[in-house]
Backbone atoms as SQL, in Angstrom:
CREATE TABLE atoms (id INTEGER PRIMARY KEY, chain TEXT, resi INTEGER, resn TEXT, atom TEXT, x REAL, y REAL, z REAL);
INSERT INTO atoms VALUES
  (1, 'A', 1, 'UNK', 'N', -14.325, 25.411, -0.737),
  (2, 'A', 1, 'UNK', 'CA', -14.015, 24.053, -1.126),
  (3, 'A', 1, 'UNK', 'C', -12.519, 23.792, -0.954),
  (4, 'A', 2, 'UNK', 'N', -12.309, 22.938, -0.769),
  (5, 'A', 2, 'UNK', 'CA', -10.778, 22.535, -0.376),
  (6, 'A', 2, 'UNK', 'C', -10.516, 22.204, -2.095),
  (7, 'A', 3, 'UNK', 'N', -8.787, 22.057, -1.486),
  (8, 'A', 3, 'UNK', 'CA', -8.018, 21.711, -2.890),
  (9, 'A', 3, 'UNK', 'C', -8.498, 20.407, -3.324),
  (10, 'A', 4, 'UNK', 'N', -8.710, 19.449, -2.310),
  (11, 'A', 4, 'UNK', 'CA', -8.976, 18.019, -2.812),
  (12, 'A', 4, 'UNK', 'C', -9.961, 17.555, -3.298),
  (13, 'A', 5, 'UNK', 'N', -11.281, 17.868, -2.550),
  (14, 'A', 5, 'UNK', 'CA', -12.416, 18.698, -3.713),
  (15, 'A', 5, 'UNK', 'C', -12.671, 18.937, -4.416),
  (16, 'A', 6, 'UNK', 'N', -11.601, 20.219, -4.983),
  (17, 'A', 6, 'UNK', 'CA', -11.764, 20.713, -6.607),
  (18, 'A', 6, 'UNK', 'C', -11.006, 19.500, -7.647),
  (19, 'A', 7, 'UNK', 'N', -9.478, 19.008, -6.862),
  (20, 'A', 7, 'UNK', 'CA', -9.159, 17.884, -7.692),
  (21, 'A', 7, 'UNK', 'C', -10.200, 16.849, -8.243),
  (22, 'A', 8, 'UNK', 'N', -10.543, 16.471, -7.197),
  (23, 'A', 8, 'UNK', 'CA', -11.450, 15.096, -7.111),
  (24, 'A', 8, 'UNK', 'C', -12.522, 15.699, -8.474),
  (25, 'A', 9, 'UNK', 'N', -13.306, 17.083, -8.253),
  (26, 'A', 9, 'UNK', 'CA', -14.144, 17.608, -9.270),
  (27, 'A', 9, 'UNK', 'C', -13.120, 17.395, -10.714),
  (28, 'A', 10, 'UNK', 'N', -12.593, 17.796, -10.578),
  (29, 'A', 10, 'UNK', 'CA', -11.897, 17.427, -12.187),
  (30, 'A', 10, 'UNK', 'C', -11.638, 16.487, -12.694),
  (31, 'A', 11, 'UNK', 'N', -11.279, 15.912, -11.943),
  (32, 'A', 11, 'UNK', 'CA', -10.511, 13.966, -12.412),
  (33, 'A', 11, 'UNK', 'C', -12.118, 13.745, -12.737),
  (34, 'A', 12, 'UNK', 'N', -13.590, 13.935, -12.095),
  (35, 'A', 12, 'UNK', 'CA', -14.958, 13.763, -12.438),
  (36, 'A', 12, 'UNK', 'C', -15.330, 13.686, -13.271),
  (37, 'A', 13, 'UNK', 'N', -15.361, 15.383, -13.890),
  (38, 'A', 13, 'UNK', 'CA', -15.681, 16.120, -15.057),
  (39, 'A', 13, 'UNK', 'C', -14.574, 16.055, -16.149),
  (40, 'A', 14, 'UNK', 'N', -13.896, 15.305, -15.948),
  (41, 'A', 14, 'UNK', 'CA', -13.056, 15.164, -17.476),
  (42, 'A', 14, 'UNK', 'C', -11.869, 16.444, -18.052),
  (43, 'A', 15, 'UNK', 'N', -11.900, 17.731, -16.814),
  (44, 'A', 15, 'UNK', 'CA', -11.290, 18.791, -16.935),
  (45, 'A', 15, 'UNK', 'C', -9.412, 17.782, -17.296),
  (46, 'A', 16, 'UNK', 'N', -9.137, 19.166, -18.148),
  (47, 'A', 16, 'UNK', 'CA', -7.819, 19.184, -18.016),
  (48, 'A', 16, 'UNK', 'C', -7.248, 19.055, -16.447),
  (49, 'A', 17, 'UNK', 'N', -6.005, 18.148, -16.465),
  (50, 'A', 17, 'UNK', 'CA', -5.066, 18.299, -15.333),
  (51, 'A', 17, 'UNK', 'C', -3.940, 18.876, -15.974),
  (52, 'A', 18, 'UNK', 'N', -3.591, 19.265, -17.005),
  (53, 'A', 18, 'UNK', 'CA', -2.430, 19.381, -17.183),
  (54, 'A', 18, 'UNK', 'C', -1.549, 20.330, -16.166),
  (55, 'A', 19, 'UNK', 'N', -2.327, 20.950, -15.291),
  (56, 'A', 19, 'UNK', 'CA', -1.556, 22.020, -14.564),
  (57, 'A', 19, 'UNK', 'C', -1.441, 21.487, -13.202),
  (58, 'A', 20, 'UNK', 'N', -1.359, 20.217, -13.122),
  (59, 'A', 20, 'UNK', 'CA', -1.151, 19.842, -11.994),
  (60, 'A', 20, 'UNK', 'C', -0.054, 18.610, -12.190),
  (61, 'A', 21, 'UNK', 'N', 0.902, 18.433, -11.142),
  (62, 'A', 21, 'UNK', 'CA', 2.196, 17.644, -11.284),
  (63, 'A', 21, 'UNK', 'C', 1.975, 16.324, -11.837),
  (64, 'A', 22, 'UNK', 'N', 2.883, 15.980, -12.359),
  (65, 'A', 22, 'UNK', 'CA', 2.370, 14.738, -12.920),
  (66, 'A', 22, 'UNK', 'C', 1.870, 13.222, -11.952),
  (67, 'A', 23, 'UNK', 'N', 2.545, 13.066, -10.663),
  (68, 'A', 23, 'UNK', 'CA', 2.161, 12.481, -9.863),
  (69, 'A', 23, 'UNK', 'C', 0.565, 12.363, -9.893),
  (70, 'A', 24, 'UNK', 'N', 0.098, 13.793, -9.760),
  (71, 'A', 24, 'UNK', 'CA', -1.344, 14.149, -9.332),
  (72, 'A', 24, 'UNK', 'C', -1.812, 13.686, -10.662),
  (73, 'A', 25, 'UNK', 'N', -1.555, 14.070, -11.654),
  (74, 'A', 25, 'UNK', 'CA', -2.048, 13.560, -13.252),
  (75, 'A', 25, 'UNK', 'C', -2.322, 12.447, -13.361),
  (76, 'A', 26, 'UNK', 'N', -1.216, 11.177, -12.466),
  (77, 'A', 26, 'UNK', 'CA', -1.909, 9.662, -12.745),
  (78, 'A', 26, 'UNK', 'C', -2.547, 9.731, -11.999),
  (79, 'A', 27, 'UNK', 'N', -2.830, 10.244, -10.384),
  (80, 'A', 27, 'UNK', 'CA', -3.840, 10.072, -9.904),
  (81, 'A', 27, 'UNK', 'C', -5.037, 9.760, -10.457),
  (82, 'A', 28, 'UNK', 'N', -5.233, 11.250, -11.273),
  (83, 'A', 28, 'UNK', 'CA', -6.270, 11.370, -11.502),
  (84, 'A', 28, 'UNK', 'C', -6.292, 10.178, -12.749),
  (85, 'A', 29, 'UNK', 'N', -5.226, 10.037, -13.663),
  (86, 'A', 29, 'UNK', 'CA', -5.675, 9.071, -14.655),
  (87, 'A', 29, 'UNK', 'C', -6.236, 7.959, -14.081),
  (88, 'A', 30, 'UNK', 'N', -5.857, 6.911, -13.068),
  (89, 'A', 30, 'UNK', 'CA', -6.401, 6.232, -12.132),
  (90, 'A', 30, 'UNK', 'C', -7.968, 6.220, -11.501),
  (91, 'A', 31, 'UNK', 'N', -7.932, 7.434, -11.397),
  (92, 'A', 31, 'UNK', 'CA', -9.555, 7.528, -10.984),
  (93, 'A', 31, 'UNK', 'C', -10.300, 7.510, -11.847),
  (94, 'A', 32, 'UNK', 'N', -10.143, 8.413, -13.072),
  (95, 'A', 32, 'UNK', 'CA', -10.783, 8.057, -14.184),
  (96, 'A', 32, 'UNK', 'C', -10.362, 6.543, -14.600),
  (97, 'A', 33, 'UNK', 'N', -10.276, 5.674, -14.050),
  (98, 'A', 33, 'UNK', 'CA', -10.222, 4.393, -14.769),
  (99, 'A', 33, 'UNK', 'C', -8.852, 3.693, -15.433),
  (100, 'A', 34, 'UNK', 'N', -7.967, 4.613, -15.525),
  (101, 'A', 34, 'UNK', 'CA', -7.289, 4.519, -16.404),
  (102, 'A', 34, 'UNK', 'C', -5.891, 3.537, -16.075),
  (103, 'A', 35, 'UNK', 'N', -5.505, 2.828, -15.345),
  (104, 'A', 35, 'UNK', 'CA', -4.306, 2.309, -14.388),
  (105, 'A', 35, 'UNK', 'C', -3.592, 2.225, -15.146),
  (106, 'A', 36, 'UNK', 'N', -3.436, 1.957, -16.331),
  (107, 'A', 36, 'UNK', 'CA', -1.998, 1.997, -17.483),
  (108, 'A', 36, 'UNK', 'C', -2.173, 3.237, -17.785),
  (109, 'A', 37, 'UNK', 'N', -2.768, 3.951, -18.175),
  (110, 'A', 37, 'UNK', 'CA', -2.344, 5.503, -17.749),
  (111, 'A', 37, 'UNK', 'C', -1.718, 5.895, -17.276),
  (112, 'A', 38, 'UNK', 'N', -2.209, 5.510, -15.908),
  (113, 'A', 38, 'UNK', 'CA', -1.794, 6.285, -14.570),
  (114, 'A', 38, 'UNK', 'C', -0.287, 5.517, -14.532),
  (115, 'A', 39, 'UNK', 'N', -0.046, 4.549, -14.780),
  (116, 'A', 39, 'UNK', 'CA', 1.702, 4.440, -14.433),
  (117, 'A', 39, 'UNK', 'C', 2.336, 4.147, -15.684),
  (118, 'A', 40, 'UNK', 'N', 1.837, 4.721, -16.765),
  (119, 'A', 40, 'UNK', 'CA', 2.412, 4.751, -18.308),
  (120, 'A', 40, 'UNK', 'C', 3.043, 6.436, -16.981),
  (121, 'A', 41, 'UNK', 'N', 2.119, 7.369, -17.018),
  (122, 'A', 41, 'UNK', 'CA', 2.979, 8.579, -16.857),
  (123, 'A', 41, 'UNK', 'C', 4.135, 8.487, -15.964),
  (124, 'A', 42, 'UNK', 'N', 4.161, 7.526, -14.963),
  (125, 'A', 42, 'UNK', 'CA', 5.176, 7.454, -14.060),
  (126, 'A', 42, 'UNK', 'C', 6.487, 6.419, -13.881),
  (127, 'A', 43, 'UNK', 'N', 6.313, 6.314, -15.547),
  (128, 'A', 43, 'UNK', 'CA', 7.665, 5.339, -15.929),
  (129, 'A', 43, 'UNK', 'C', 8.700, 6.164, -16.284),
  (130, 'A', 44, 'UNK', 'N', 9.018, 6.937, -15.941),
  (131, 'A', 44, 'UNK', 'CA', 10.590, 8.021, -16.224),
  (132, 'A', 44, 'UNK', 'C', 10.387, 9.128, -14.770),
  (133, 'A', 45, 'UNK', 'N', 9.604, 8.700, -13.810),
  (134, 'A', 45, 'UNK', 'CA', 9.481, 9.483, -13.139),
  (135, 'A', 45, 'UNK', 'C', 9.380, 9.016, -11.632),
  (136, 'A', 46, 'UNK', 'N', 10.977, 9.356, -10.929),
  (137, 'A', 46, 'UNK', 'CA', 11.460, 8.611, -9.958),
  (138, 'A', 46, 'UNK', 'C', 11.586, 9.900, -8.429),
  (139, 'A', 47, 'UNK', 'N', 10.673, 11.019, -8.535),
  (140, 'A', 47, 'UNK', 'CA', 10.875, 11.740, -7.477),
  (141, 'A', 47, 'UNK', 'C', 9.741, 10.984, -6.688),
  (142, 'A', 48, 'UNK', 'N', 9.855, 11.244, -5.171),
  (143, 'A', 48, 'UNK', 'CA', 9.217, 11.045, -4.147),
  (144, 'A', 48, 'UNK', 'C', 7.845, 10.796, -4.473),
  (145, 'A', 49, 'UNK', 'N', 7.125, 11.515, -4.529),
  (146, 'A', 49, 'UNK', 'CA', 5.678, 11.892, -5.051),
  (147, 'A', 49, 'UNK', 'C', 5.390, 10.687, -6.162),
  (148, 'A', 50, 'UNK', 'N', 6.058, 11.104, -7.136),
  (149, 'A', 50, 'UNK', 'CA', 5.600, 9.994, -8.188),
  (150, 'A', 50, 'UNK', 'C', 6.213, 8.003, -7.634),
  (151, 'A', 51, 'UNK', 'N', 7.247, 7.960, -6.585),
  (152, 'A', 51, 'UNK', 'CA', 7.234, 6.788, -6.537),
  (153, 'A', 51, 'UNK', 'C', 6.308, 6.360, -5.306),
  (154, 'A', 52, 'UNK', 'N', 5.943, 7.706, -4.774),
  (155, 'A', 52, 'UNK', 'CA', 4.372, 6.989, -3.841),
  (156, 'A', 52, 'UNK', 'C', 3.351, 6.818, -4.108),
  (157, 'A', 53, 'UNK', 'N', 3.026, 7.451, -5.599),
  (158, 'A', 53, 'UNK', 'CA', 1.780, 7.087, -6.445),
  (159, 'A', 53, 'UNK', 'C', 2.024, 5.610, -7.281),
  (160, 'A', 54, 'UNK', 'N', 3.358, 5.224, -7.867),
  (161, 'A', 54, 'UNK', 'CA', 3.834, 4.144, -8.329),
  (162, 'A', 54, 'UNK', 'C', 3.522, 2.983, -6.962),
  (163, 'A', 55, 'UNK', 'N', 3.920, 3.088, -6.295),
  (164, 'A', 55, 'UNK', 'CA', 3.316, 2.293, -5.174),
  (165, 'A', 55, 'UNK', 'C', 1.856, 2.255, -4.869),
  (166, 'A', 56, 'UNK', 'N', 0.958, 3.118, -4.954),
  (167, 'A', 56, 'UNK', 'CA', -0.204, 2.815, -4.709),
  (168, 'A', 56, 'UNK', 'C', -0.998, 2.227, -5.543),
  (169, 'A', 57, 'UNK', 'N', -0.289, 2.289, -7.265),
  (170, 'A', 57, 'UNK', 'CA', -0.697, 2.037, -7.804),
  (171, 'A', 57, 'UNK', 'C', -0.396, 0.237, -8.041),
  (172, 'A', 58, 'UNK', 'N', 0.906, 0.483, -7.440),
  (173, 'A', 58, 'UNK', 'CA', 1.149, -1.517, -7.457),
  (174, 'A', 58, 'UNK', 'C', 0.628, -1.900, -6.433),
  (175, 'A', 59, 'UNK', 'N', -0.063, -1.903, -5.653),
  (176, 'A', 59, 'UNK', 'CA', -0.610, -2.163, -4.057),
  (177, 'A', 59, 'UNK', 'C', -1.967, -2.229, -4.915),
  (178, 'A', 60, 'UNK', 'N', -2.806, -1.811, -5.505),
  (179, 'A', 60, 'UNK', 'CA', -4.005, -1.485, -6.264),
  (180, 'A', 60, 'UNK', 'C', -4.398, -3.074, -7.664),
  (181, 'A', 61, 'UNK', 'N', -2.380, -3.105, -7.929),
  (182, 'A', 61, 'UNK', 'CA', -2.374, -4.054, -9.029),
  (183, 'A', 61, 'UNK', 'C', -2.646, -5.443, -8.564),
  (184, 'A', 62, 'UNK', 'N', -2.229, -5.207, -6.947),
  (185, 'A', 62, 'UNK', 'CA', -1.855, -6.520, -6.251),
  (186, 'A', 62, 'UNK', 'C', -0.762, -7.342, -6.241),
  (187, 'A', 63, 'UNK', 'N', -0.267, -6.201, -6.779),
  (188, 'A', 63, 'UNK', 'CA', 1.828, -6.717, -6.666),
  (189, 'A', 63, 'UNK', 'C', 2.280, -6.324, -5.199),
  (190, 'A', 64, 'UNK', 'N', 2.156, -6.704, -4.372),
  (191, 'A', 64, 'UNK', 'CA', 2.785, -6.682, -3.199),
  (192, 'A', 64, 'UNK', 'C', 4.459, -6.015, -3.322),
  (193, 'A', 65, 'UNK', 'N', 4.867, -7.148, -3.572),
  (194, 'A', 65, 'UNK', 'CA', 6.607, -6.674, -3.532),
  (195, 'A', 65, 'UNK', 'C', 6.815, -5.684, -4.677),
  (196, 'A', 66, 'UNK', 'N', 6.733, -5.396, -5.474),
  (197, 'A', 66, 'UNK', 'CA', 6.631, -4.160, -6.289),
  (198, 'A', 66, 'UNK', 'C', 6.438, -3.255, -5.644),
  (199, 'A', 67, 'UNK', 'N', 4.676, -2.822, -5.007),
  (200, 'A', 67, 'UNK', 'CA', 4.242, -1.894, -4.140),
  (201, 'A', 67, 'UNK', 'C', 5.592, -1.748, -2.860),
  (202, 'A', 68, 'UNK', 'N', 5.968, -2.411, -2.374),
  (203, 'A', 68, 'UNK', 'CA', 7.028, -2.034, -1.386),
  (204, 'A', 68, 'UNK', 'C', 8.051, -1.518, -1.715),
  (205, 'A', 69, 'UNK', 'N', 8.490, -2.073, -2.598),
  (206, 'A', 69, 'UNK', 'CA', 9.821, -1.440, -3.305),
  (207, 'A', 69, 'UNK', 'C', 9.546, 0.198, -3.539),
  (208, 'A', 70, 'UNK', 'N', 8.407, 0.129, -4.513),
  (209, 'A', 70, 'UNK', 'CA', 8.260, 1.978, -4.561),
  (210, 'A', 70, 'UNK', 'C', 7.943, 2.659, -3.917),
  (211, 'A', 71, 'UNK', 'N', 7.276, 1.829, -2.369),
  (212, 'A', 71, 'UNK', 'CA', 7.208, 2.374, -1.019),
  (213, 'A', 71, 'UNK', 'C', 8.521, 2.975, -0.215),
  (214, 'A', 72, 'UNK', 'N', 9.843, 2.109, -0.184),
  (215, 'A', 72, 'UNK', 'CA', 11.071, 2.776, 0.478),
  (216, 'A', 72, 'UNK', 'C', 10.849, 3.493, -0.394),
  (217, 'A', 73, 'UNK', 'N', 11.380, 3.459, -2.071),
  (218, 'A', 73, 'UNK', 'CA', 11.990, 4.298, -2.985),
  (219, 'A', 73, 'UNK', 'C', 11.546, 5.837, -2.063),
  (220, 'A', 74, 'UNK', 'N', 9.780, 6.059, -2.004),
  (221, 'A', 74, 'UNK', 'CA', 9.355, 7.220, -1.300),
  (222, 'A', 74, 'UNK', 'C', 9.448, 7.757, -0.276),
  (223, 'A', 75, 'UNK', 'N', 10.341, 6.651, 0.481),
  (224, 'A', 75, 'UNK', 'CA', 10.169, 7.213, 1.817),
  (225, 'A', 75, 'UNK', 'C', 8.745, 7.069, 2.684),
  (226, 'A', 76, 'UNK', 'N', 8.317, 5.852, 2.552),
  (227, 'A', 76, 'UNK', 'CA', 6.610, 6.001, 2.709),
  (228, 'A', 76, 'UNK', 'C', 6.401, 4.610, 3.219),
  (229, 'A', 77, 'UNK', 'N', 5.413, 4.729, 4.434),
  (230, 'A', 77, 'UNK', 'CA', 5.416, 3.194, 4.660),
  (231, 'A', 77, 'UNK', 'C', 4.417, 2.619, 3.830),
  (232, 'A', 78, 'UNK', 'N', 4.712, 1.245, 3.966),
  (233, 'A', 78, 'UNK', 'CA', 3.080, 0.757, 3.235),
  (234, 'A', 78, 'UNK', 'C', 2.002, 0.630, 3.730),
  (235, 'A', 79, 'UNK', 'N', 1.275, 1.091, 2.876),
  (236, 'A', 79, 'UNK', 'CA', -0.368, 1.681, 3.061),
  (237, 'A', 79, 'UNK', 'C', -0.879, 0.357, 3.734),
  (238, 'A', 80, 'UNK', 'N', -1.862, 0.622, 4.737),
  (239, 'A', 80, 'UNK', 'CA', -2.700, -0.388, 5.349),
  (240, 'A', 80, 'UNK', 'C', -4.358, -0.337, 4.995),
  (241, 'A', 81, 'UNK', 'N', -4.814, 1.116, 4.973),
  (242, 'A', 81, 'UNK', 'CA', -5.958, 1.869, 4.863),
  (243, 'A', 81, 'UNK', 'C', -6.406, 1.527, 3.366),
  (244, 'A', 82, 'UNK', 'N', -7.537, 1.947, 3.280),
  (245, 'A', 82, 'UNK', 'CA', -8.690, 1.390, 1.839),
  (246, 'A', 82, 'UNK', 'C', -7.810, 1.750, 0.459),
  (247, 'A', 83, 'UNK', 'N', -7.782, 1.369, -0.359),
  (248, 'A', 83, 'UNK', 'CA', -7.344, 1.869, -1.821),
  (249, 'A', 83, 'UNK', 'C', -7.972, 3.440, -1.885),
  (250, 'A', 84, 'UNK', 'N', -9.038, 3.940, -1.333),
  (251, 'A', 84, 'UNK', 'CA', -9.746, 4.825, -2.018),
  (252, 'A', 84, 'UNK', 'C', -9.321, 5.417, -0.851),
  (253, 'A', 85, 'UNK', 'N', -9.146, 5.247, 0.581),
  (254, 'A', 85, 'UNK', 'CA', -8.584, 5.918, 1.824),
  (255, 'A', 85, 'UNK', 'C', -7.143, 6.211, 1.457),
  (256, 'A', 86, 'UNK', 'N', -6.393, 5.470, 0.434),
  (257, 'A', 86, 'UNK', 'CA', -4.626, 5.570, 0.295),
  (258, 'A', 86, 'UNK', 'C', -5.045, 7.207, -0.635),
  (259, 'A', 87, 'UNK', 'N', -5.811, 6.400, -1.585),
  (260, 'A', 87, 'UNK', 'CA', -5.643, 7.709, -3.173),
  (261, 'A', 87, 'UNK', 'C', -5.958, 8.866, -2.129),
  (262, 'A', 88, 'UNK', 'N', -6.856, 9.050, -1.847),
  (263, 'A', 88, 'UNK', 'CA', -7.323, 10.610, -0.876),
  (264, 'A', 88, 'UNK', 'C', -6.062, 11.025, -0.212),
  (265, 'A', 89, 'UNK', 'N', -5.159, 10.139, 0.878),
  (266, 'A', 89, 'UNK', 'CA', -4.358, 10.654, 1.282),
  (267, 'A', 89, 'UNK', 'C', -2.732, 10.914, 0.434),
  (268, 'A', 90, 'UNK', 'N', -2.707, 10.199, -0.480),
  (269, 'A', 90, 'UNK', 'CA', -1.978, 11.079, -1.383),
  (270, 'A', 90, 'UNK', 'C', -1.763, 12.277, -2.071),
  (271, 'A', 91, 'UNK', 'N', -3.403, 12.147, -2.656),
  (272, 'A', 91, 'UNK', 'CA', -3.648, 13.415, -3.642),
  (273, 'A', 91, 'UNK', 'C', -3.715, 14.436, -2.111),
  (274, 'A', 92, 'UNK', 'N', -4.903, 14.850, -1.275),
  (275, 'A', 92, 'UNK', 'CA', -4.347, 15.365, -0.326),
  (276, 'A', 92, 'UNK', 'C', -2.973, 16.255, 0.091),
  (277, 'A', 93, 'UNK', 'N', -1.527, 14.955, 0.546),
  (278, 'A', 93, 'UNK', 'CA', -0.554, 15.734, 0.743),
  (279, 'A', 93, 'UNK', 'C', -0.162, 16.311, -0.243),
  (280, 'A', 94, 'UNK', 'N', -0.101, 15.864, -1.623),
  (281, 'A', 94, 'UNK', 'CA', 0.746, 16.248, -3.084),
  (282, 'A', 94, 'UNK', 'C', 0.164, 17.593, -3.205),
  (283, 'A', 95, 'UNK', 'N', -1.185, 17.878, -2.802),
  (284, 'A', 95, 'UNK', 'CA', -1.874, 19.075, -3.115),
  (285, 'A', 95, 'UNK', 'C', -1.525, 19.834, -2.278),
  (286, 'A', 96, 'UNK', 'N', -1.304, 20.024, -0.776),
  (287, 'A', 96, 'UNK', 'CA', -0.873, 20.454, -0.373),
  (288, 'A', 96, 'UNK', 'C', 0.955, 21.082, -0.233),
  (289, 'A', 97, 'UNK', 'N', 1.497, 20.224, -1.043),
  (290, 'A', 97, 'UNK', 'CA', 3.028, 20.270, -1.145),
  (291, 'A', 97, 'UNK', 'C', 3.172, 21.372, -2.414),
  (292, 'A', 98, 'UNK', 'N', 2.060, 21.275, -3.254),
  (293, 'A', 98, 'UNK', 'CA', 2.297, 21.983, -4.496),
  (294, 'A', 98, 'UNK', 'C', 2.116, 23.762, -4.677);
């Protein structure tokens, strides 16, 4: 099973993330439903990773210019591909970076 796989299985099953970066943590809060979750965790948290999840997550809100802004911040262009095609390719690289 790949890493993204087992993520995706957890964010599912309700498992702890705590051992995974916090970026990946709103992910998953996000998938579980959670979107103030997911960028409650990423309000003090301005590395790369977390401002490309902050962006997907304003692209998701339907804040356009927000979503862009935390798009340079990352170094990341803006997403064109499905909401659920963006989350995969995030969690994806982050998993792989970790």
């Amino acid at each position: 099973m790949t890493s993204l796989t087992l993520f995706k299985q957890a964010c599912d099953t309700g498992a702890t993330l705590d051992h995974y970066s916090n970026a990946l943590q709103s992910l998953g809060a996000d998938r579980r439903g959670s979107w103030t979750g997911a960028h409650d965790l990423l309000l003090d948290d301005h590395s790369k990773a977390g401002s490309w999840v902050h962006a997907y997550l304003h692209r998701k809100e339907g804040d356009a210019m927000n979503a862009a802004y935390w798009y340079r911040k990352a170094g990341e262009p803006v997403a064109t591909v499905s909401l659920e095609d963006e989350w995969e390719d995030i969690a994806d690289a982050l998993l792989k970076s970790s």
